[in-house]
PADREN-93531 format. One record per residue: x, y, z negated of N, C-alpha, C in turn; residue number from 1. Coordinates in nm, 4 decimals. Example, Ala and Ser with C-alpha at 12.3 -4.5 7.8 and 13.67 -1.06 7.14 Angstrom:
PT     n.px     n.py     n.pz    ca.px    ca.py    ca.pz     c.px     c.py     c.pz pos
PT   1.3190  -0.5690  -0.7800   1.2300  -0.4500  -0.7800   1.3200  -0.3300  -0.7800   1
PT   1.2850  -0.2250  -0.7080   1.3670  -0.1060  -0.7140   1.2900   0.0030  -0.7870   2
end
This chain:
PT     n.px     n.py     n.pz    ca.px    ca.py    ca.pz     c.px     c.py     c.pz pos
PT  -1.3156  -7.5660 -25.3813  -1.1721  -7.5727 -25.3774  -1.1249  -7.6493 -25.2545   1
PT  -1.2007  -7.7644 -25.2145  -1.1234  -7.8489 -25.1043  -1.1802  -7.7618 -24.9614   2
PT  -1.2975  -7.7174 -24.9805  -1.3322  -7.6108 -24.8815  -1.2422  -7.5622 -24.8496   3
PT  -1.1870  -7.4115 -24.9090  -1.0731  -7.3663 -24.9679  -0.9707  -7.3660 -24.8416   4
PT  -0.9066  -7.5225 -24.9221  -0.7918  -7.5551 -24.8537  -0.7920  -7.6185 -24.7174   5
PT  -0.8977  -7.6560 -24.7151  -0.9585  -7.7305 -24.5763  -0.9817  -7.6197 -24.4380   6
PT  -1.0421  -7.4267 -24.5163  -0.9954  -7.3381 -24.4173  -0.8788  -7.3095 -24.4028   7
PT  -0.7708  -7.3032 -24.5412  -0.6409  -7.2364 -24.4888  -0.5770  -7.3431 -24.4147   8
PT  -0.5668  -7.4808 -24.4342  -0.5383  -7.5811 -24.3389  -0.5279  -7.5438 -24.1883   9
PT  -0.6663  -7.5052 -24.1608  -0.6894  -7.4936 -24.0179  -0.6703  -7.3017 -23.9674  10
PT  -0.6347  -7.2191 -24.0804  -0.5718  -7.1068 -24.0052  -0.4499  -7.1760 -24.0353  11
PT  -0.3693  -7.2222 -24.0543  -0.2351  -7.2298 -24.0779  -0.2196  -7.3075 -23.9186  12
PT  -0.2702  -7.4630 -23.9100  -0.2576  -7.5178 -23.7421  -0.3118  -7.4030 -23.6794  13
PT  -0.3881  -7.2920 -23.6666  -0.4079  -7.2400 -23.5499  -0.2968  -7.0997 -23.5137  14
PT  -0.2053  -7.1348 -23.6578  -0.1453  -7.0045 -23.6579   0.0084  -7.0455 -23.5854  15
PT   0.0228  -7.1734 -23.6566   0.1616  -7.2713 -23.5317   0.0886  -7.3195 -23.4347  16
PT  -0.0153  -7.3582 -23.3718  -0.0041  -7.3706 -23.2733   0.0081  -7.2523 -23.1930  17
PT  -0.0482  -7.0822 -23.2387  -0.0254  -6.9956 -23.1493   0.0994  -6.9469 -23.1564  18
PT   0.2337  -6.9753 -23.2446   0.3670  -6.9398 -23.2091   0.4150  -7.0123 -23.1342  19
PT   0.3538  -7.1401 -23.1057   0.4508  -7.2505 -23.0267   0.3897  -7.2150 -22.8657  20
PT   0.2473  -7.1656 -22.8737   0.2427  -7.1179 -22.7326   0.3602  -6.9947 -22.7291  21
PT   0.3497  -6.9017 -22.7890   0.4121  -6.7929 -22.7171   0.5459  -6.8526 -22.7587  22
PT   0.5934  -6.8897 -22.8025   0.7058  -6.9887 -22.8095   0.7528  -6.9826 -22.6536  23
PT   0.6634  -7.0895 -22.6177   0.6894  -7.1932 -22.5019   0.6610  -7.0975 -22.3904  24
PT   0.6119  -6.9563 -22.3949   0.5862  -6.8850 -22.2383   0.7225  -6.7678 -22.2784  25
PT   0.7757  -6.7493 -22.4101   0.8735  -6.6938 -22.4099   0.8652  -6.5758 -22.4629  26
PT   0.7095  -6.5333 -22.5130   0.6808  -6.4411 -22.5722   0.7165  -6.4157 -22.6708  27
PT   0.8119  -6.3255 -22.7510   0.8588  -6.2717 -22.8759   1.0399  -6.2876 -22.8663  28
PT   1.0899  -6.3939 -22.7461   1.2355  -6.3966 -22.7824   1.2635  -6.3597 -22.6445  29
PT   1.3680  -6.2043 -22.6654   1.4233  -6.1126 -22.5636   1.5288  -6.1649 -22.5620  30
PT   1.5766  -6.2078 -22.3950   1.7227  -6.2887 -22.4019   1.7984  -6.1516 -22.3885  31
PT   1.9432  -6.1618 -22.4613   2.0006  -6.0420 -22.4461   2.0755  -6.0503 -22.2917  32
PT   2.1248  -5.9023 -22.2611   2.1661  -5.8406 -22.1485   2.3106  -5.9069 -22.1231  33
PT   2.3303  -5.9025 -22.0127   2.4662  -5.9933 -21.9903   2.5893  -5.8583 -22.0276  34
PT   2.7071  -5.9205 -22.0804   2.7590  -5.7789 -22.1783   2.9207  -5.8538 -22.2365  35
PT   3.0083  -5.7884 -22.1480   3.1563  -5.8221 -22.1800   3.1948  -5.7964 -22.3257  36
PT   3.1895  -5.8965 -22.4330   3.2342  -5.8703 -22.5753   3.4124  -5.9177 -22.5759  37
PT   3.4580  -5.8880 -22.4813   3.6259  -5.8713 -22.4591   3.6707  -5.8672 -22.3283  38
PT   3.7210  -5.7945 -22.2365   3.7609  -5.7669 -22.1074   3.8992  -5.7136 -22.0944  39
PT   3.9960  -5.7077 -22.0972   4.1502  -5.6974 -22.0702   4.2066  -5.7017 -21.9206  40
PT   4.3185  -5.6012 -21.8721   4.3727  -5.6482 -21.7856   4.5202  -5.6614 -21.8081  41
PT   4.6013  -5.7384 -21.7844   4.7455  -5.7041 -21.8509   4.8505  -5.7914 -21.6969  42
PT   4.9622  -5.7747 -21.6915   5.0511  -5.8526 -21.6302   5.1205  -5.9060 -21.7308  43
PT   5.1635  -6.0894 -21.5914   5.2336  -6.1735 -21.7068   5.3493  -6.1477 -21.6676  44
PT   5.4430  -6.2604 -21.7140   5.6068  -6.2679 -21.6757   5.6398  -6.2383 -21.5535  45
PT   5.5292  -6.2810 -21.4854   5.5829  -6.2722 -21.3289   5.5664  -6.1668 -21.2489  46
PT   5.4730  -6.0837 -21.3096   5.4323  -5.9573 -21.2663   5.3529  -5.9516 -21.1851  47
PT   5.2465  -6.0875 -21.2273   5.1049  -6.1264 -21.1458   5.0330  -6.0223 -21.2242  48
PT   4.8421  -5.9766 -21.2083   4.7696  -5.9379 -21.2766   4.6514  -6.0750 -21.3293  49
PT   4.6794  -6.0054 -21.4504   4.5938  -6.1261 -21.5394   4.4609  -6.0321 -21.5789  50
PT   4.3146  -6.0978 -21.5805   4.2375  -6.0927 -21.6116   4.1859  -6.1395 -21.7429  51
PT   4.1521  -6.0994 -21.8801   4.0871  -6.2232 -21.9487   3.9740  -6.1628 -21.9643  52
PT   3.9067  -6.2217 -22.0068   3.7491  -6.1817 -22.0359   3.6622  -6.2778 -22.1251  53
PT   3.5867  -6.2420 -22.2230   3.4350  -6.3132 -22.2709   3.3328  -6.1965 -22.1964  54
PT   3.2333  -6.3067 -22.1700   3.0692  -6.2270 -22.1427   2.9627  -6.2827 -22.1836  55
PT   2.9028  -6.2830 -22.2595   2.7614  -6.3231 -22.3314   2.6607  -6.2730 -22.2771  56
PT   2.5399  -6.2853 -22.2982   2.3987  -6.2922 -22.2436   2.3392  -6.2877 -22.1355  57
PT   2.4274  -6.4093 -22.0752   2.4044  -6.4968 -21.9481   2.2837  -6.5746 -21.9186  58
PT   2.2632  -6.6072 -21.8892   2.1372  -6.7004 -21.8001   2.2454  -6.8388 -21.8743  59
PT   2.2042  -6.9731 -21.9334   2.2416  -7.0806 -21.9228   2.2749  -7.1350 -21.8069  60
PT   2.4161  -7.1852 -21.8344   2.4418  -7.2513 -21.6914   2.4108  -7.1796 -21.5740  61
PT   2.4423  -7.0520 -21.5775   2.3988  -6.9624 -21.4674   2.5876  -6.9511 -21.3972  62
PT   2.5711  -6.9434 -21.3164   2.6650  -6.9157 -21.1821   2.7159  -6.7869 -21.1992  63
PT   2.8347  -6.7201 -21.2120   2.8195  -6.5945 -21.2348   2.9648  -6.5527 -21.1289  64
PT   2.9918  -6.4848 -21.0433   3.1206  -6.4453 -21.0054   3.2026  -6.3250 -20.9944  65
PT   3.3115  -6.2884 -21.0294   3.4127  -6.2755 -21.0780   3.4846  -6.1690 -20.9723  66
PT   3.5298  -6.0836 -20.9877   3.6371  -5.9712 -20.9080   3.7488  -5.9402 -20.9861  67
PT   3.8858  -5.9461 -20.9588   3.9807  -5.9487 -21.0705   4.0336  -5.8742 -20.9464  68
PT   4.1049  -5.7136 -20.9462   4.1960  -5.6978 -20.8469   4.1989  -5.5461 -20.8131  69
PT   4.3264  -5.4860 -20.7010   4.3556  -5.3898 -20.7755   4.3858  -5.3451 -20.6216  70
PT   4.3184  -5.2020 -20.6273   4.3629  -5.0792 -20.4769   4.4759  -5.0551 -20.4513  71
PT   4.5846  -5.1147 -20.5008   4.6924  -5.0959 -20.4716   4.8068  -5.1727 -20.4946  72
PT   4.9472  -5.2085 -20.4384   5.0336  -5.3146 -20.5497   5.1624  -5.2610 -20.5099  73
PT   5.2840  -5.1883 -20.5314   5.3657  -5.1856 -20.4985   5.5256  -5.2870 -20.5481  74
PT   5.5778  -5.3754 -20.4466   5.6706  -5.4598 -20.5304   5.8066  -5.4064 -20.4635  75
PT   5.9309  -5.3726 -20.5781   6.0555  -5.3358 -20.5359   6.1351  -5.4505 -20.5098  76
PT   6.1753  -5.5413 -20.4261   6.2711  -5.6119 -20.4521   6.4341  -5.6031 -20.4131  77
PT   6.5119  -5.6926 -20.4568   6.6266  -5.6462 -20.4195   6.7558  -5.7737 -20.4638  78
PT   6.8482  -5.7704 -20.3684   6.9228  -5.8878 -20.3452   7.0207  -5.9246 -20.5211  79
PT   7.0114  -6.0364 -20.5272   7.1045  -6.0911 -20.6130   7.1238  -6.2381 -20.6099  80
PT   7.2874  -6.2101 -20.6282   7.3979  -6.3531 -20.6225   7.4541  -6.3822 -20.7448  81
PT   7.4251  -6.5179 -20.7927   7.4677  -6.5449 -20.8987   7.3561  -6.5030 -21.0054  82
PT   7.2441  -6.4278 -20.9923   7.1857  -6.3448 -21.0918   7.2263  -6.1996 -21.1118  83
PT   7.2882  -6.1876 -21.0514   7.3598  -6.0231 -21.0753   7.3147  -5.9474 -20.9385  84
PT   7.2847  -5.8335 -20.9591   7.1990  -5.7710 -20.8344   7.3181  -5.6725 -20.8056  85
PT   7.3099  -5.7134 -20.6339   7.4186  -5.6799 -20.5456   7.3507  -5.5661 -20.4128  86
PT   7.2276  -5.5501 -20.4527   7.1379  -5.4640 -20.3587   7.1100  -5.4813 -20.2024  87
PT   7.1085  -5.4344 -20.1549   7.0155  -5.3406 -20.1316   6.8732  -5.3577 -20.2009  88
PT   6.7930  -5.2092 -20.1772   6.6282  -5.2899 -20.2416   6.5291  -5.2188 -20.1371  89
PT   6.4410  -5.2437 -20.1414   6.3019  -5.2468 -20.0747   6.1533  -5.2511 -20.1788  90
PT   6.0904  -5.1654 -20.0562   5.9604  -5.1735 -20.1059   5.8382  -5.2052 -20.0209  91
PT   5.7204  -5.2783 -20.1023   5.6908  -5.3471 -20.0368   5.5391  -5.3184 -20.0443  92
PT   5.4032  -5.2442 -19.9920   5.2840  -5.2043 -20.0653   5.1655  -5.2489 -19.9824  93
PT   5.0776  -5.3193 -20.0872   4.9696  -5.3910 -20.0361   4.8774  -5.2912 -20.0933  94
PT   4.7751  -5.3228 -20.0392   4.6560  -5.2926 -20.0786   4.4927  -5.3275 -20.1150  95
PT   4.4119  -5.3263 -20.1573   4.3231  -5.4410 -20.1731   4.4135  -5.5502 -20.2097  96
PT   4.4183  -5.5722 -20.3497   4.4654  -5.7191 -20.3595   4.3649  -5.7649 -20.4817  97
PT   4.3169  -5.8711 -20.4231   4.2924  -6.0099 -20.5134   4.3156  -6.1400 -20.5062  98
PT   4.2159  -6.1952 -20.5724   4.2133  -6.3302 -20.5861   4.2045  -6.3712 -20.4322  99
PT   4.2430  -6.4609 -20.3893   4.2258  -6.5691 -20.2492   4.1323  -6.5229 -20.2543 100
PT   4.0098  -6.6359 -20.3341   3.9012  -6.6152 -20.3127   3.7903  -6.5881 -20.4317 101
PT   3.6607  -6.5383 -20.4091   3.5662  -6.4957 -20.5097   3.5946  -6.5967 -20.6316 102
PT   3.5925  -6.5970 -20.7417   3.6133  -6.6604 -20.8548   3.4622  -6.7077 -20.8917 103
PT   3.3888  -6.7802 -20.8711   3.2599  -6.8326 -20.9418   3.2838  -6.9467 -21.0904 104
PT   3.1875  -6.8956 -21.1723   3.2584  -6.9550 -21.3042   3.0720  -6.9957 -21.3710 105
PT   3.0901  -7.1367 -21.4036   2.9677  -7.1681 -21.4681   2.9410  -7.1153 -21.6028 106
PT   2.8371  -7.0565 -21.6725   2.8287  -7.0451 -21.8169   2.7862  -7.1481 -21.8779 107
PT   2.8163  -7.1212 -21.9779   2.7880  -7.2199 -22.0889   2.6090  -7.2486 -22.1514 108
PT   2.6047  -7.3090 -22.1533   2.4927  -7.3603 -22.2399   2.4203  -7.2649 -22.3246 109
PT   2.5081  -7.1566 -22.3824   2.4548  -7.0505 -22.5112   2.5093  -6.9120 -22.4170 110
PT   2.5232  -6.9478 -22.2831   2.4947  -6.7784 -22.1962   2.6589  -6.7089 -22.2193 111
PT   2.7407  -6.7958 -22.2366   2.8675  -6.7093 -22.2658   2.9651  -6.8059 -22.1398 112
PT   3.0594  -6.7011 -22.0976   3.1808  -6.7328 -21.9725   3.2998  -6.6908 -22.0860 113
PT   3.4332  -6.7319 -22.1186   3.5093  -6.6969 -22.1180   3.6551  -6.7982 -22.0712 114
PT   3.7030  -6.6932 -21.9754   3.7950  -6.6808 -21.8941   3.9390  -6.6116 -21.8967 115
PT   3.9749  -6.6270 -21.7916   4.0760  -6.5693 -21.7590   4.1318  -6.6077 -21.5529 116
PT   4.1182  -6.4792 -21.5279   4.1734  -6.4910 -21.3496   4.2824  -6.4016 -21.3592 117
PT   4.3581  -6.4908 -21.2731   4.5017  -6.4331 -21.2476   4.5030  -6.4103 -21.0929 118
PT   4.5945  -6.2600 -21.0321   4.5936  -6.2396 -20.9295   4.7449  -6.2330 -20.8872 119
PT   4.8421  -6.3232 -20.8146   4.9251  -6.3354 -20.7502   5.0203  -6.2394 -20.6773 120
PT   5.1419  -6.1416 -20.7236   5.1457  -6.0559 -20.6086   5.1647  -6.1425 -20.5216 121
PT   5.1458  -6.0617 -20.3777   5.1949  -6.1482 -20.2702   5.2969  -6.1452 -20.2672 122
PT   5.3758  -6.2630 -20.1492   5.5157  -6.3074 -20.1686   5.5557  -6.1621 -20.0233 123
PT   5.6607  -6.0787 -20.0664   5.7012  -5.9793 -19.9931   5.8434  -5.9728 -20.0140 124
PT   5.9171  -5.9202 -19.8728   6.0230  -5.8572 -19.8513   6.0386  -5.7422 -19.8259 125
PT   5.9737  -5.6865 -19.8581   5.9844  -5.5215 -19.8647   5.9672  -5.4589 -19.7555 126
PT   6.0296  -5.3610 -19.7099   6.0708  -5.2982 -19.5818   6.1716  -5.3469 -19.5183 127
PT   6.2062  -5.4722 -19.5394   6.3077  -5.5291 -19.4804   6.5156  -5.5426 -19.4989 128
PT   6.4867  -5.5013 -19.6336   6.5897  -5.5253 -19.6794   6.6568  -5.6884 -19.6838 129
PT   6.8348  -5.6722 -19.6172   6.8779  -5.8153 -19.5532   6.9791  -5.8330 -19.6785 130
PT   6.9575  -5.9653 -19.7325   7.0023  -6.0134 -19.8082   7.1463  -6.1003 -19.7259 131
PT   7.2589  -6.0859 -19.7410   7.3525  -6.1668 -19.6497   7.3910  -6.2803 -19.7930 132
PT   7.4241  -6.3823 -19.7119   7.4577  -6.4833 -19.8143   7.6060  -6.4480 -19.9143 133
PT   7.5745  -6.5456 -20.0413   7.5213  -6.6215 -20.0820   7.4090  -6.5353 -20.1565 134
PT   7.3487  -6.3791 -20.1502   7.2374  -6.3213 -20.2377   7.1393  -6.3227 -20.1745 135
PT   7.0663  -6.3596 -20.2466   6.8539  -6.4267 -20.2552   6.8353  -6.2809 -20.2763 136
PT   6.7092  -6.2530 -20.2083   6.5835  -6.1444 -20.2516   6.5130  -6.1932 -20.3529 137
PT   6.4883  -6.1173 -20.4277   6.3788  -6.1516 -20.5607   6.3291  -5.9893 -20.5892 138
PT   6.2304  -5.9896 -20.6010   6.1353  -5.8948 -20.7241   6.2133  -5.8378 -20.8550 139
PT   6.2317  -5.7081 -20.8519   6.2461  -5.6651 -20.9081   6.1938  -5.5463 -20.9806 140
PT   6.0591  -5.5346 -20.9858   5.9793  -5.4448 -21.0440   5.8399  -5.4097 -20.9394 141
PT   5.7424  -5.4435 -20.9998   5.5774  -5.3665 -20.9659   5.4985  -5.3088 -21.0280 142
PT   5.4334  -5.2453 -20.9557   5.3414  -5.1282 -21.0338   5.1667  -5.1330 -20.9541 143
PT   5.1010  -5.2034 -21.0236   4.9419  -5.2116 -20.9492   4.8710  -5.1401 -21.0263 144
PT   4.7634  -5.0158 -20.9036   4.7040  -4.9233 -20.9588   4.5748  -4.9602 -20.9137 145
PT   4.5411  -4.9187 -20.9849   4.3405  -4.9628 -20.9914   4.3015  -5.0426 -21.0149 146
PT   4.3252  -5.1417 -21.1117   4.2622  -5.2785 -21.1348   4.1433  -5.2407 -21.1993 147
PT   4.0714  -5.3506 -21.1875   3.9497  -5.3678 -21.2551   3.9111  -5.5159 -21.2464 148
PT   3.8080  -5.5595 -21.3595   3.7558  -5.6881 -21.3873   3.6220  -5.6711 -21.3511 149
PT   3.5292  -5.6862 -21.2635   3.3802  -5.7099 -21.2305   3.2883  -5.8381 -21.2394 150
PT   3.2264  -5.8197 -21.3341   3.1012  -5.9313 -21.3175   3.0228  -5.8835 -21.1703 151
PT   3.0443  -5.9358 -21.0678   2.9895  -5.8951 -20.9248   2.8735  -5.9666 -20.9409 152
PT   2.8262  -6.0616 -20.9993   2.6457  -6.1087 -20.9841   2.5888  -6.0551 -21.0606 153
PT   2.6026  -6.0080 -21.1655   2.5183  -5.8799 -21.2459   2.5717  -5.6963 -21.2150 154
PT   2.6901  -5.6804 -21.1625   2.7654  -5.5653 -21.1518   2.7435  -5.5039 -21.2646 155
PT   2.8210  -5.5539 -21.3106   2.8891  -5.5019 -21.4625   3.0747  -5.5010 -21.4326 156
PT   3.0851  -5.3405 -21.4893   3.2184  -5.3474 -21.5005   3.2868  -5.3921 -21.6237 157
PT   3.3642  -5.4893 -21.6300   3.4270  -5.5243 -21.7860   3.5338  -5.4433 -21.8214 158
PT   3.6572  -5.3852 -21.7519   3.7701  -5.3388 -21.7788   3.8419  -5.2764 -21.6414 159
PT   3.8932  -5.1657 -21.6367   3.9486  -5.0350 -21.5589   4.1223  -5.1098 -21.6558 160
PT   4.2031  -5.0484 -21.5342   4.2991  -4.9988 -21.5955   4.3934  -4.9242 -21.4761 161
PT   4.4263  -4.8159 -21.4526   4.4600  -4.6518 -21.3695   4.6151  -4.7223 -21.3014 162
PT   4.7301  -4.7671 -21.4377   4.8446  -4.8144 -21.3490   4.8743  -4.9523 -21.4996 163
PT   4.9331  -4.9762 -21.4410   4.9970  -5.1154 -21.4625   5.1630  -5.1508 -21.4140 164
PT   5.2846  -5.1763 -21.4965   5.4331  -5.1588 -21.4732   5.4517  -5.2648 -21.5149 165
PT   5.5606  -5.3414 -21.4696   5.6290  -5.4480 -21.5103   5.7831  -5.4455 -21.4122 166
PT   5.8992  -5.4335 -21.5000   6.0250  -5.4739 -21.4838   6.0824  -5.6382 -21.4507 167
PT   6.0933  -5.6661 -21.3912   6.0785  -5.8015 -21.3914   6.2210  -5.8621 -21.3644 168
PT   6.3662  -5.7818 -21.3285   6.4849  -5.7875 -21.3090   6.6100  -5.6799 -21.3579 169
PT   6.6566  -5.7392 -21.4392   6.7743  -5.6263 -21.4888   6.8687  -5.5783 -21.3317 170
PT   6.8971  -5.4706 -21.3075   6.9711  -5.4074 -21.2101   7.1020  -5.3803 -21.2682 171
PT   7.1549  -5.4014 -21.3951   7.2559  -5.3131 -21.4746   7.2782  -5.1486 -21.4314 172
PT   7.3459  -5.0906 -21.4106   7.3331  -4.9098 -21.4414   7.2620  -4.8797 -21.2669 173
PT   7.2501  -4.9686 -21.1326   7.1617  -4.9161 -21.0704   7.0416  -4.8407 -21.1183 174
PT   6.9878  -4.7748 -21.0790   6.7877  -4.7037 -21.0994   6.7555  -4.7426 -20.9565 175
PT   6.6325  -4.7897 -20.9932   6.5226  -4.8392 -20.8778   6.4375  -4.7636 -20.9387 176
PT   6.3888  -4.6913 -20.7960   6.2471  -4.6605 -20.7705   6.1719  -4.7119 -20.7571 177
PT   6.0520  -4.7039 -20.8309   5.9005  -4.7698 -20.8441   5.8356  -4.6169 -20.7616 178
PT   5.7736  -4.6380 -20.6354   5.6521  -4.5358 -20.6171   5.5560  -4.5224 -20.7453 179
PT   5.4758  -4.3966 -20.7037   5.3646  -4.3900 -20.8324   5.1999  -4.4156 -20.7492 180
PT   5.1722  -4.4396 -20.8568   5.0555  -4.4436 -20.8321   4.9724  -4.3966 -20.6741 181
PT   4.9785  -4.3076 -20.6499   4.9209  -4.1786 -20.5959   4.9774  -4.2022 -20.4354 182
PT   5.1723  -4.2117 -20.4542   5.2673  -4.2842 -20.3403   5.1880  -4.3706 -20.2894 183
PT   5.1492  -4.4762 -20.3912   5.1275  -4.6167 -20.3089   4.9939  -4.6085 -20.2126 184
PT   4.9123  -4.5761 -20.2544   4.7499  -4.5396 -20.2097   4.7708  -4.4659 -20.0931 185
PT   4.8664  -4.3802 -20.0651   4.8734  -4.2978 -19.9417   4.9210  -4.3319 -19.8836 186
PT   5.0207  -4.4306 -19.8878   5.1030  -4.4939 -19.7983   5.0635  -4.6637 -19.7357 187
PT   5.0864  -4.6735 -19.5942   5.0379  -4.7861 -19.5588   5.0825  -4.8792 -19.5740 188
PT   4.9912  -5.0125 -19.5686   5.0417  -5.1297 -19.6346   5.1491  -5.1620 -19.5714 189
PT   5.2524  -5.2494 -19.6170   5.3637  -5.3025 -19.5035   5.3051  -5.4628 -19.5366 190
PT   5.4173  -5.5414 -19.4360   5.4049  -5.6938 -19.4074   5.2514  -5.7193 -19.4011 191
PT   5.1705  -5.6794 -19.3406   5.0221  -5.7025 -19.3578   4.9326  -5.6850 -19.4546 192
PT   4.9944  -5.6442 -19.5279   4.9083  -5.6373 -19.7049   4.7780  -5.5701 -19.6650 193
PT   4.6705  -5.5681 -19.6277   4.5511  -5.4727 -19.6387   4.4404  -5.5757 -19.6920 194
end
């Protein structure tokens, strides 16, 4: 009997010590694939583009960076005094727009990033529409086509989105034109936008 237990004793230590080797070289646990479990693109109030995102099965504390941004941006703006829009309007189309600069974002401890990058329209006057005093130029409607969210150190795409609209100024019974999609891409950037 103490025989017995005295062999299963010693298959049992030889049986943890051989999980704790392959343990320790990593044998049996597959780290999972790095993999957007939420990716969104939306505009905020301002008619910036917002990015949010989770991504799991990261490298710990791995470095990972970030592309938030869109082939195209068209912004209408147009004069108002007092708040009340007194016109003229303009348009204004960039292209390639993102972030300043590359977004690098540390992960976490358990291989997960979640975020959010926001992309700025640029500050534009259109085609040059003259505001005479006392009416300010302001933004009054954009439309950015082609966004997308990229994990660029693994190239993984998280989220597409084709067009994107935001109203951002009442005109009362004026209509402003927003170019489409298709407009903006063919047409060259103004104020430097490229």
């Amino acid at each position: 009997m103490k025989q017995t237990l005295r062999n299963q004793a010693k298959r049992t230590g030889v049986a943890l010590a051989a999980m704790a080797a392959f343990t320790a070289l990593g044998t049996g646990t597959a780290q999972a694939a790095p993999t957007f479990t939420r990716a969104d693109i939306t505009l905020d109030v301002a008619g910036n583009l917002t990015c949010g995102f989770r991504e799991t099965g990261l490298g710990a504390y791995s470095l990972i960076t970030y592309g938030c941004g869109a082939q195209a941006l068209g912004v209408v703006s147009g004069c108002f005094a007092r708040n009340k829009f007194v016109g003229p309007t303009s348009t204004a189309v960039f292209h390639n727009v993102t972030a300043e600069e590359s977004v690098a974002l540390l992960a976490k401890n358990n291989g997960t990033v979640n975020s959010t990058i926001t992309v700025e329209a640029p500050e534009s006057h259109g085609g040059g529409e003259t505001c005479t005093e006392p009416a300010e130029s302001q933004p009054i409607a954009v439309r950015w086509c082609n966004a997308s969210l990229v994990d660029m150190t693994n190239g993984i795409v998280g989220a597409t989105a084709s067009e994107l609209f935001a109203q951002l100024a009442r005109t009362g019974t004026s209509v402003i034109v927003v170019p489409s999609c298709a407009e903006l891409i063919a047409t060259p950037p103004t104020n430097g936008g490229d």
